[in-house]
C-alpha positions as CSV (number, residue, x, y, z in Angstrom):
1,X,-171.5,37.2,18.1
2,X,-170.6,40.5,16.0
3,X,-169.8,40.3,12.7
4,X,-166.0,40.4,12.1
5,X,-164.6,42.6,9.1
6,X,-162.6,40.6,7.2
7,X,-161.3,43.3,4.9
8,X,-157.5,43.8,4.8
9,X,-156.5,47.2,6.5
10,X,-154.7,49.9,4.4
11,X,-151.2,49.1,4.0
12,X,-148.7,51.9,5.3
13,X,-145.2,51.4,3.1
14,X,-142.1,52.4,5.1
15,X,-141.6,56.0,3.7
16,X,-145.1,57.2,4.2
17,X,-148.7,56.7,5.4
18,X,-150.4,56.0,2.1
19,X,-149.7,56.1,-1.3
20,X,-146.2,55.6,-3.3
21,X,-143.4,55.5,-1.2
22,X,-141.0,58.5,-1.1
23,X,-138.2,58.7,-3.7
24,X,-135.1,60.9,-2.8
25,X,-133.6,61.8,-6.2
26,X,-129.8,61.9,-4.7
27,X,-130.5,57.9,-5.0
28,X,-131.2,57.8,-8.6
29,X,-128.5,60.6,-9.7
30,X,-125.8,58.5,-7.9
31,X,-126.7,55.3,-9.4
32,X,-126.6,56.8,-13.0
33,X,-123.2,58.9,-12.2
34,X,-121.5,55.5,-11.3
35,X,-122.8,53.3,-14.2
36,X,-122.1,56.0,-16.5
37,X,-118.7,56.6,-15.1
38,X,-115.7,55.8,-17.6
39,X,-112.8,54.0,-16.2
40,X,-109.2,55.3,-16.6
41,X,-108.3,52.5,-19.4
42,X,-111.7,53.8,-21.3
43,X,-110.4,57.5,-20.9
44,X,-107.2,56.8,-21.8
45,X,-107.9,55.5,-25.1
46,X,-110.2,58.3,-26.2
47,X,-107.5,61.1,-25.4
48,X,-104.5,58.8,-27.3
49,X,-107.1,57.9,-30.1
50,X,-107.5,62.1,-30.2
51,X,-103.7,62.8,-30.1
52,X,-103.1,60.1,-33.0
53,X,-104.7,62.4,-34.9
54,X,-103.2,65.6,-33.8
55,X,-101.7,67.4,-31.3
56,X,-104.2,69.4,-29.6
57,X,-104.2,72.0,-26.7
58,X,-105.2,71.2,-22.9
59,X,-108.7,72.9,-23.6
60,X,-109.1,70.9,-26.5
61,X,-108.7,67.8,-24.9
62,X,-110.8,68.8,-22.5
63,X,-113.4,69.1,-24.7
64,X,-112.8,65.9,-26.2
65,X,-113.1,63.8,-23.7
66,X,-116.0,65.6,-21.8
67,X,-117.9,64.7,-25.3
68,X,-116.8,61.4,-25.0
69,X,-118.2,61.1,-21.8
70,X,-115.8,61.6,-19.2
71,X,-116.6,63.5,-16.0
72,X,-114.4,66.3,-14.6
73,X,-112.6,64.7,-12.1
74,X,-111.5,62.0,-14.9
75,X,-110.9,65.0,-17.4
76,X,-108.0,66.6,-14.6
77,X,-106.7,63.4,-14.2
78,X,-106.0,62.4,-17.5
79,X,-104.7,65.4,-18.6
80,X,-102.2,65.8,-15.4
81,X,-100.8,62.3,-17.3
82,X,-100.6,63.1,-20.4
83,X,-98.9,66.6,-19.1
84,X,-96.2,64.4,-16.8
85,X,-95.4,61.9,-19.5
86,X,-95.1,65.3,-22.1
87,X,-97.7,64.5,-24.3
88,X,-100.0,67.3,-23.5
89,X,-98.0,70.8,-23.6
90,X,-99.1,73.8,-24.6
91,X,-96.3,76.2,-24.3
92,X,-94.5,74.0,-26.8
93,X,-97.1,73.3,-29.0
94,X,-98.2,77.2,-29.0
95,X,-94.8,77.8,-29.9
96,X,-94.7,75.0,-33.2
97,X,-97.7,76.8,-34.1
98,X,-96.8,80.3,-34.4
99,X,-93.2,79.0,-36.3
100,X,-95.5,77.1,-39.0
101,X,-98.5,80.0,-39.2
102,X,-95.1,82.5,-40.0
103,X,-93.3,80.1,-42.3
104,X,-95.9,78.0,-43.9
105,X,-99.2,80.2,-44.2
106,X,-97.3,84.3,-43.6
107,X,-99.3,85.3,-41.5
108,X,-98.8,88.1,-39.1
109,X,-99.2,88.5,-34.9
110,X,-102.7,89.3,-35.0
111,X,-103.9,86.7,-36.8
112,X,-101.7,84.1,-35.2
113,X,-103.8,85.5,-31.9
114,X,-106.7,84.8,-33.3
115,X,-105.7,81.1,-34.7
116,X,-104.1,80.3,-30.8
117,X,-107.3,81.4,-29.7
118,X,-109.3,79.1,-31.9
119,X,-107.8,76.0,-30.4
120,X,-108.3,77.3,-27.3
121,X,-105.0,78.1,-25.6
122,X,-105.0,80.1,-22.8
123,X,-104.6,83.5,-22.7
124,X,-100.9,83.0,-20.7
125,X,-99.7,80.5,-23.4
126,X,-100.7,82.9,-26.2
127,X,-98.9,85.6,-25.2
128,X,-95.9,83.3,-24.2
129,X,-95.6,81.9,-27.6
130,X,-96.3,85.7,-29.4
131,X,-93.2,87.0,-27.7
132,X,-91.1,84.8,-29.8
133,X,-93.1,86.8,-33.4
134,X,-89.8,89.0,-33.8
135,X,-90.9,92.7,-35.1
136,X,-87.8,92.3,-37.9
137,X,-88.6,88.9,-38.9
138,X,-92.5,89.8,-39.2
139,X,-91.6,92.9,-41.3
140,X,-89.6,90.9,-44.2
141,X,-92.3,88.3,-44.2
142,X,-95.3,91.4,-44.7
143,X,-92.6,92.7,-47.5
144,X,-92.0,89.1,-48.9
145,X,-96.2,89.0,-49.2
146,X,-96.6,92.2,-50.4
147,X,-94.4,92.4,-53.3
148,X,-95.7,88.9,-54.4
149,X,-99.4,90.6,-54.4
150,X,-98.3,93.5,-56.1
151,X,-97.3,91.7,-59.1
152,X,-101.2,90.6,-59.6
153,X,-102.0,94.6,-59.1
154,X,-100.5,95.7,-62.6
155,X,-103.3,97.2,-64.2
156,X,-104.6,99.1,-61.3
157,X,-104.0,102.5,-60.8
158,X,-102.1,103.3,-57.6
159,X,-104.8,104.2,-55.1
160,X,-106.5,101.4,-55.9
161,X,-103.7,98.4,-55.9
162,X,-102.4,99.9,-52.3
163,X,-105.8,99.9,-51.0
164,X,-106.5,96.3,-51.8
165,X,-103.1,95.1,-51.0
166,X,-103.6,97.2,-47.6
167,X,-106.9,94.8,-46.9
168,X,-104.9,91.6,-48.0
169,X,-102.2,92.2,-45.6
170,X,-104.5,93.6,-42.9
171,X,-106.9,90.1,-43.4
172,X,-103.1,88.0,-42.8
173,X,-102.8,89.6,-39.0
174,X,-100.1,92.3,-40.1
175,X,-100.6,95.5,-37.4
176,X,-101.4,99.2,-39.5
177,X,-97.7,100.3,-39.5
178,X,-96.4,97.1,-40.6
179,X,-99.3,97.0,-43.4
180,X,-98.2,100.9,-44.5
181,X,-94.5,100.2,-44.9
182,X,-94.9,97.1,-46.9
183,X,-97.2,98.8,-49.1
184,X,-95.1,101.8,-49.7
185,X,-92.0,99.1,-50.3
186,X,-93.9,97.5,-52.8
187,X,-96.1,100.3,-54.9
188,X,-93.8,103.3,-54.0
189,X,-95.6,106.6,-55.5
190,X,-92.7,108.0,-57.0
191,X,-92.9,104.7,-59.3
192,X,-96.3,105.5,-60.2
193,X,-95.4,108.8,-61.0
194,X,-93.0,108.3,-63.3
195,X,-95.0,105.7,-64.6
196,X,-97.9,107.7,-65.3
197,X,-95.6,110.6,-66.7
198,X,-95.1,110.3,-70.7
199,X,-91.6,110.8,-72.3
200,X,-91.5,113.9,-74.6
201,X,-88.8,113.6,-77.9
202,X,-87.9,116.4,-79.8
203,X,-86.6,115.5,-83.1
């Protein structure tokens, strides 16, 4: 009788001949995308937790909560919410911003631009909420700032005192025509002229 060979044969697994079996990685990327997945509840209290602190633009928020996790369908469908229920409007809060950068801080078009930008507005909202800057209104205010500056200028000659307060309006977002005639309002030259100009007496 022939000898029999009792060894076990090579073990095929499902997803190949030999070896480990196959791994498609769509498997493990779907697994992680649903146990990381936030539910609406858990989304909803980051943005409100967010807003408590201030109001914020639509891009912001965005940000937010895709830091905190959230994935982009989540992120459009929070924010269409908070849009429906009001919370989340940027015209408006564009608007608020550019009053309170005028009235509280002085500060002209460009550099209210530059602020809108910074918390991420959109280009459509900016320009929105610019077209309420009136030209008159932004002219007093750049008057209003210069004459205050002036006043710490005293003991610099002419050139010297428009030149700075020219760069300290131009850094507050006033345009080059607006900076010129507030200037010339508030160190006219035929001031320093007469100032410079010594009285003569004859006795």
């Amino acid at each position: 009788m022939a000898d029999t060979d009792d060894r076990l044969a090579p073990v095929s697994y499902l997803f190949g001949a030999s070896g480990e079996p196959a791994w498609n990685d769509a498997w493990g990327d779907d697994v992680d995308d649903s146990c990381a997945r936030l539910t609406d509840a858990e989304t909803e209290r980051i943005s409100m937790k967010a807003l408590g602190r201030r109001s914020l633009s639509r891009r912001e928020l965005e940000r937010v909560l895709r830091d905190g996790g959230v994935d982009d369908e989540g992120i459009a469908r929070e924010c269409d919410r908070l849009a429906r229920v009001g919370l989340l409007d940027d015209a408006a809060l564009a608007q608020t911003l550019v009053a309170s950068l005028q009235e509280r801080k002085g500060l002209g078009r460009t550099a209210i631009a530059a602020e809108l930008a910074r918390r991420l507005f959109a280009p459509a909202a900016i320009e929105y909420a610019l077209e309420l800057v009136d030209s008159g209104d932004e002219l007093a205010r750049a008057h209003e700032a210069a004459r205050k500056r002036a006043a710490q200028l005293g003991g610099l000659d002419h050139d010297t005192a428009a030149r700075r307060l020219s760069g300290y309006l131009a850094r507050r977002g006033y345009s080059g025509s607006t900076v010129r005639a507030a200037v010339e309002h508030a160190l006219p030259r035929d001031r320093a002229a007469r100032a410079g100009t010594s009285t003569v007496r004859f006795s």
